[in-house]
N, C-alpha and C positions, 0 to 999 in steps of 0.2 A: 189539586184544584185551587183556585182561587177561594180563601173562605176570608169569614169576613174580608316543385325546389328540389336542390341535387342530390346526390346520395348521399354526400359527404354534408351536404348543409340539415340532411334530417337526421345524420347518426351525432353532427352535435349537435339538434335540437334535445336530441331522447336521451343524450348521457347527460345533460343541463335537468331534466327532468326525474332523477331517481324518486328524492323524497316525495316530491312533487308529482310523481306518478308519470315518470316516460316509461314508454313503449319498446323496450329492447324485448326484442323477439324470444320465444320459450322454444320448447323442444315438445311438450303437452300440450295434445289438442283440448284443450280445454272445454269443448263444448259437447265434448264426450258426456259429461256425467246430465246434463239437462235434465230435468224433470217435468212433466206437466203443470201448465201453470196453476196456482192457487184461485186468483182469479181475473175472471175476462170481465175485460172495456164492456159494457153499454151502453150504444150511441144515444140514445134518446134522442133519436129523431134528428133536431135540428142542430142540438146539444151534446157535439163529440167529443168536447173537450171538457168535461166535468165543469166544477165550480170553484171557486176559493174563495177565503176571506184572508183580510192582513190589517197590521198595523192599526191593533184594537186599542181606542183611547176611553174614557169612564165613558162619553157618550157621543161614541162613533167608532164607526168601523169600516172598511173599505171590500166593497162584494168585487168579485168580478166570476165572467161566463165568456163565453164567445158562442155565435150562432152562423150554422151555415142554411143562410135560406134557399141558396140554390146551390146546383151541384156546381155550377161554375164558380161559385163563391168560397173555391178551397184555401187553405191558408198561403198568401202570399201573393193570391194570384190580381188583388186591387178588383177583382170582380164581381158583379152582384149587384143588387139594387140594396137602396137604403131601407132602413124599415126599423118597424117598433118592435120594444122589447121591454116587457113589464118584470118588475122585482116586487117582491115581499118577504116582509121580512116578522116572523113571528115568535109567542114564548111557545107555541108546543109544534111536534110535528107535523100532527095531522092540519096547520096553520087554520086552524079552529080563535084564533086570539091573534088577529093579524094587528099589529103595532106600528107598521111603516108601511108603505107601498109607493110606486112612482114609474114614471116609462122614462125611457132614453130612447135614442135613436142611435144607430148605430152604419156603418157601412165599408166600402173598401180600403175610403182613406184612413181608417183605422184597422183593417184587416178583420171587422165584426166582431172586433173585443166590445166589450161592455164592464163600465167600470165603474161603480158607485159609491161614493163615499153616504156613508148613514150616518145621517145624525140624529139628535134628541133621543138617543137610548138610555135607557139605565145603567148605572155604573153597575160592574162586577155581575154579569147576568147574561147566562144562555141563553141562545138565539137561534134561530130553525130559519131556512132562508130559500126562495128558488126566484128562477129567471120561468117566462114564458115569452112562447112567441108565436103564433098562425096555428094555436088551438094543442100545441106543444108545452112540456112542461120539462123544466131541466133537471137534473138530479137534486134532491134536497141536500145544503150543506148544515153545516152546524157551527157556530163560531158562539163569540164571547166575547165582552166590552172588560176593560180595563178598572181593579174595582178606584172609588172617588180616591184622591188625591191622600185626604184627612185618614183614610179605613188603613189599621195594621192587620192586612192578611195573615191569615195562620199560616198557610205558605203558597207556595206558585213551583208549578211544575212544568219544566220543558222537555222538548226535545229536542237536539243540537246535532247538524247534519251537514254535507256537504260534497263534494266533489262526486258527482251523478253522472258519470262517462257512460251515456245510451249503448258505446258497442263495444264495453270493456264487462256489462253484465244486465241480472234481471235487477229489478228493485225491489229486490226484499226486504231490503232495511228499512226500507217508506210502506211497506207492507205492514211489519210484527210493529213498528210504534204506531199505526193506524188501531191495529189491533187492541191497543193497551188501552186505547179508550179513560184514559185517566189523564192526557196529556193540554194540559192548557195552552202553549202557545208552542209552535214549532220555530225554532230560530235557525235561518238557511243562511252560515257563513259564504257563499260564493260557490263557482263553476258547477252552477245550475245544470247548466249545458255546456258541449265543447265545439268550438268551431273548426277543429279540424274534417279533412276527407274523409271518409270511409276506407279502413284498413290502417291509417297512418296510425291512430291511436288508442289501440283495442286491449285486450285482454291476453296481455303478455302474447301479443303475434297474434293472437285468434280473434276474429271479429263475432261477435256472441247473437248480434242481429246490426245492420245493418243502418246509417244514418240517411236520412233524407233532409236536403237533399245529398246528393253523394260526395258533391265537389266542396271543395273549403268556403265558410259563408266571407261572402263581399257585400251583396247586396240586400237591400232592404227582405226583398222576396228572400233569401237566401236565411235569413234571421229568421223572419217570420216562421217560415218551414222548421225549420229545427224548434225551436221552441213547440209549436204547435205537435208536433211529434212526442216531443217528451210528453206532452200533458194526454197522449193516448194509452201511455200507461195505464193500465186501472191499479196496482198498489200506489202509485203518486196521485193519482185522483182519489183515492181512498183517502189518502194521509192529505190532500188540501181540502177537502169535503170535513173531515173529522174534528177540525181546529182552526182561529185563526194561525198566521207565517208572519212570522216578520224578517224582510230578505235583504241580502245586502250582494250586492255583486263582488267580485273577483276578477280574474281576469280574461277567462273562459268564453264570460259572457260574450267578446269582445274581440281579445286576438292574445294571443301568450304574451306576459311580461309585461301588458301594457303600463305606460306612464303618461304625461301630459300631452304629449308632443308626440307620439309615436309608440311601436310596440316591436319585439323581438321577433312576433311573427307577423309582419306588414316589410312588403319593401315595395314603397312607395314607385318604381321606376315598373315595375309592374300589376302592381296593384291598385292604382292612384292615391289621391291623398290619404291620410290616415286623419283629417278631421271629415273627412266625408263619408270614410268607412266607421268609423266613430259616431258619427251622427245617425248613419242608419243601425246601427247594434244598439244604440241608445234609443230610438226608438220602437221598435223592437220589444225592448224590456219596458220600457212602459207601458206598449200596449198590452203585453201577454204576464204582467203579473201582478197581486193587489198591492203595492207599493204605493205609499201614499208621497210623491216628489213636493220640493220646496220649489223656492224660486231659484227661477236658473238651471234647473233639473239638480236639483242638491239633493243627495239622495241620504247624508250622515244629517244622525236626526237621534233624539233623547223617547222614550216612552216610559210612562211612569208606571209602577204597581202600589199603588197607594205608598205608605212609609215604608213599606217590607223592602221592595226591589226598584234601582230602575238600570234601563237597560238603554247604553246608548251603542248605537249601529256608526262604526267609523265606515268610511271610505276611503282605501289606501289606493287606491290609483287612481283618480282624476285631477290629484292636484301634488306626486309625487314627481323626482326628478328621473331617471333614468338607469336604472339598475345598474350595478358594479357589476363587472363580468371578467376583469384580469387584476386590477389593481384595488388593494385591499386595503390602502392609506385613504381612499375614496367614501370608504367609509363612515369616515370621524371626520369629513368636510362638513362644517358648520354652514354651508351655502349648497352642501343637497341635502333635498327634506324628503321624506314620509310622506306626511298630513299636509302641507301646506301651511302657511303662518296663520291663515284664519282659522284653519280647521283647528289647529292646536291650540288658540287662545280659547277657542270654541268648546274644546275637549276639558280644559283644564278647568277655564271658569262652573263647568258644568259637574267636575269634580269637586272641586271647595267649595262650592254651593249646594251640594244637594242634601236634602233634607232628606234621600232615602240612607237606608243600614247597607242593605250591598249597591255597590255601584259595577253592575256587569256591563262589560265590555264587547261589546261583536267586533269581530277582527279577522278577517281575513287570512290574515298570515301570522308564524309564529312570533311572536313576543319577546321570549325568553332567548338569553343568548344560547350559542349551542356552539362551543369549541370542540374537535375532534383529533387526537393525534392520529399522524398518517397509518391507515391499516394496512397490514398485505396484502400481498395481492389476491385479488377473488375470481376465480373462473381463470383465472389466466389473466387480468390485466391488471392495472393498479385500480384503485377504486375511486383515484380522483380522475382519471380518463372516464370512467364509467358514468360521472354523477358532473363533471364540471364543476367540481369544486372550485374556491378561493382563495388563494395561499396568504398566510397570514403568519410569518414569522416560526415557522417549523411544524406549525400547526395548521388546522384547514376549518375555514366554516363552509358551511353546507347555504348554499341560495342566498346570495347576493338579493335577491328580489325580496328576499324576508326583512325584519327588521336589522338585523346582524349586519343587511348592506347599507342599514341607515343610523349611525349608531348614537351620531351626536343627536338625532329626534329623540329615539329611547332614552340618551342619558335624563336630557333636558325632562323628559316625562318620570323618569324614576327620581331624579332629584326634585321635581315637583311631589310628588306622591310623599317621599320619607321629610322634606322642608315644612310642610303643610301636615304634615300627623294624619295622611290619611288612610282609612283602614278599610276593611270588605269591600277589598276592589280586584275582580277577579276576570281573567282576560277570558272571553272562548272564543276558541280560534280554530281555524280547518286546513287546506290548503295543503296540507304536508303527508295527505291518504295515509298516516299513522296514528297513534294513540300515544299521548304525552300526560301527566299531571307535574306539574311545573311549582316552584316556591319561586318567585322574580326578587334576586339579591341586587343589593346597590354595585356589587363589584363582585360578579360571577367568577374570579381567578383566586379573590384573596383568599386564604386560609388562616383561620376556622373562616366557611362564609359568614359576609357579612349580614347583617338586618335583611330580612326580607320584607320587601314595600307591596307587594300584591301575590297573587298565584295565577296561575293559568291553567284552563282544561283544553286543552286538544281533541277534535273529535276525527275519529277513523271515517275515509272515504265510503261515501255507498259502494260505488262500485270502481272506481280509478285505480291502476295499479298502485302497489305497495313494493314493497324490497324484494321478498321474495319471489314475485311476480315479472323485478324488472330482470330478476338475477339469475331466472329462470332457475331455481332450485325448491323442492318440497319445502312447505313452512312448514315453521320452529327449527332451520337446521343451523344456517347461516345467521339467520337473525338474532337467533337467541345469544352468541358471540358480539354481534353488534350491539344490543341492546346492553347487555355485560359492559362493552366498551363506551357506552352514550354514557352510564351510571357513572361509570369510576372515572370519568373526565369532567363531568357536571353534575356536581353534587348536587345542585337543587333541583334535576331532574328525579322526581320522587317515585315514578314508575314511565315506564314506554314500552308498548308493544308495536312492533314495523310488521307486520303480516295481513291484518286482519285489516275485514271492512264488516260497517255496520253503520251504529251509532250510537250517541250518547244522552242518556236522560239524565235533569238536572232538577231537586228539590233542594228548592229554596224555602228556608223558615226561619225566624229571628235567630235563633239559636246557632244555627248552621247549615252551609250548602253543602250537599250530599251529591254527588256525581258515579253513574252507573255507564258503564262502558256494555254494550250488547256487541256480539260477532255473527254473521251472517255468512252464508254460501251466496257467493253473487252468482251462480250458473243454476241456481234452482229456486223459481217462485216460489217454492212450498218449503222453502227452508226456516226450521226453529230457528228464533234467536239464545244462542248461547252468554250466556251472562260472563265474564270475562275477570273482572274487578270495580271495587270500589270505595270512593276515597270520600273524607270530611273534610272539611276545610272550618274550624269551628271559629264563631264570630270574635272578632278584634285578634285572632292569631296571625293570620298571613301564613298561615303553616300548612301542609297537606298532610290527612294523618290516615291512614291503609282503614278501611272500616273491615267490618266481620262480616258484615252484612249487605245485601240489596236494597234500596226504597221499598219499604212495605205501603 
């Protein structure tokens, strides 16, 4: 806590997608093993989609609800009459010590979100909160402000999550960290949701429940629907109920690979433009989550935890250039970016200036380079047909779409970091449905490695496939060969697991950030989480060090 398309064009969509979680069909019905769920949605009435808070600052905080006043008023559908809808916001539950209060109005052209930023709160302070509406009352959430700027918290605890494929599993991994009830702020690296059909990209071949709507999202209604769906979850309404979020999108939200000008999966000649399809997914996300956007819809943005932490959320795709997909000298073009030139002056000045001890990073994608020499072949094929590798001078990297396809950004950022002597700066990152703890060297090939200028944690997908999944083979069999071969090519990969989905809790305290990796059954709501490993990272090292223990 805080103290003080054709066949041929989806089979190479899904081999482009191994780490990244494609959909190459399994031989296991997978939804064989199901279990009774843990627990069931509660509509409340008008209130079907729970509640959340996000992007907690010392005094404010951002609620959000959605209400369905009439049955015609489903998500998506622009229907419904306008109407009020009161918040409070309190310090106990029984909202006996009401502290804030206020109405909105809410209606179809916003699809009957409701979205409130609170201010004048106390810094570093539990808060009890609900929406009402025609004699209804919404589930009670729970959140927390940011403590003052000046306060050295004893420590800050997260939990760090991502890639939530609705019909690749159940969410149980948003289930056991609601559970823990010890978790301060949840931090959602991207692909929230997926815009694919129903069946295209499920749980290794098997569709585990089914997307709404069924068809690929285009359209505004189309977004809305999908979103609105996921937050019928009750383990994801538990886990937004339980905590503020602080979220950052991917690519998911939106269309595969996207970049400024277009995306891998949009083709414009039948789908029309991609700033139009872009415009309705962008909004979309703004109505259906607490996000608090800048101007211009800027969504990469700093939050502070007093001196202990701060954490700043990048945005790798609204202002990158267009992902490497054959030629791997495209890489080290000093004239394609990442971040974009603002966002990077943005990032940097934000790092030589902060008066926090750790500077965590939200990142999307992975960080850390990741060279691989060619493996044999797996299942019968080569394993860069499989995954659409990059060929890179006898060796191969893995997703062009990662940083690896942008390499002059990375350099320019890691010769910032070691120029500049800066230290406790540690990346988490999603994106890759694996488990990485990462040491970020200035020159990943030399030997002995060179200085390492930051670390990165990796957090495992909720539910999107993994290796095993795409490789259609029992986990720990295959992988555990691969994982052997990820070590002994990238030394500063300090551990990786490719199998598992879950996620990652993260305790921060002057002394040292502590990362716990939990594993989860995505086919069964009622599944323990299994503790897996966990690492230190002790302050002014840049080093990742195996601990003995869990977060007590």
């Amino acid at each position: 806590m805080f103290s003080s398309e054709s066949s041929d064009e989806r089979a190479r969509l899904r081999r482009r997608d191994l780490l990244a979680g494609g959909a190459v069909a399994g031989t296991v019905l997978l939804t064989s093993g199901m279990h009774a769920p843990r627990a069931t949605a509660r509509s409340h009435g008008s209130f079907r989609h729970g509640v959340a808070s996000g992007d907690p600052l010392p005094e404010a905080v951002v609620l959000w609800t959605r209400v369905t006043p009439t049955e015609d008023a489903y998500p998506g559908s622009g229907a419904g009459p306008r109407v009020a809808v009161h918040w409070q916001v309190a310090t106990d539950a029984e909202f006996d010590h009401v502290v804030a209060r206020g109405t909105v109005t809410t209606g179809g052209d916003r699809d009957h979100t409701v979205k409130v930023d609170v201010t004048g709160l106390a810094p570093g302070t539990w808060y009890y909160y609900r929406f009402r509406h025609a004699g209804e009352t919404s589930p009670v959430g729970r959140t927390r402000t940011a403590p003052a700027a000046h306060v050295v918290p004893e420590r800050l605890r997260m939990g760090v999550v991502s890639c939530s494929n609705w019909e690749a599993g159940l969410f149980a991994g948003y289930g056991r960290l609601a559970d823990r009830g010890d978790v301060d702020v949840v931090v959602c690296l991207g692909d929230y949701l997926y815009e694919y059909e129903t069946g295209y990209y499920n749980a290794a071949g098997s569709t585990v429940r089914p997307h709404r709507p069924e068809h690929e999202l285009l359209d505004l209604a189309d977004y809305r629907m999908r979103h609105a769906q996921h937050k019928t979850d009750p383990d994801l309404q538990r886990l937004h109920a339980s905590c503020p979020w602080v979220m950052v999108w991917d690519d998911h939200e939106f269309a595969n690979d996207w970049w400024h000008s277009g995306a891998e999966n949009h083709d414009p000649e039948t789908e029309g433009s991609w700033d139009s399809r872009h415009a309705r997914a962008l909004q979309a996300y703004r109505e259906w989550t607490p996000v608090r956007f800048g101007q211009a819809d800027r969504i990469h943005r700093r939050l502070r935890f007093g001196t202990l932490a701060e954490l700043t959320m990048l945005d790798l795709r609204s202002y990158r250039d267009e992902p490497i997909t054959t030629n791997y000298a495209d890489a080290h073009d000093p004239e394609r970016g990442m971040t974009g030139p603002e966002q990077m002056r943005w990032l940097q000045d934000g790092l030589a200036g902060s008066e926090a001890q750790w500077k965590l990073i939200g990142n999307s994608v992975m960080f850390s380079p990741f060279l691989m020499p060619p493996f044999p072949d797996l299942i019968g094929k080569p394993l860069a047909e499989l995954t659409g590798l990059v060929s890179a001078d006898g060796g191969i990297i893995v997703h062009g779409d990662q940083w690896d396809g942008y390499q002059h950004d990375r350099n320019v950022l890691i010769s910032f970091l070691a120029d500049h002597g800066i230290t406790d700066t540690v990346f988490l990152s999603g994106d890759i449905h694996t488990s990485w703890a990462n040491e970020v060297p200035v020159d990943a090939g030399a030997y002995p490695l060179t200085p390492r200028v930051a670390t990165e944690l990796v957090c495992p997908s909720v539910t999107s496939d993994n290796l095993d999944d795409i490789l259609g083979v029992p986990p720990r069999t295959t992988s555990v060969a691969a994982e052997k071969a990820v070590r002994l090519t990238n030394r500063h990969v300090r551990w990786v697991e490719l199998d598992s989905h879950g996620y990652t809790v993260l305790d921060v305290r002057p002394d040292r950030v502590k990362a716990d990796w939990y594993f989860v059954d995505r086919l069964d709501r009622d599944s323990e989480a299994s503790f897996a490993t966990s690492v230190e990272i002790p302050a002014g090292s840049n080093r990742i060090v195996v601990a003995s223990e869990p977060i007590g």
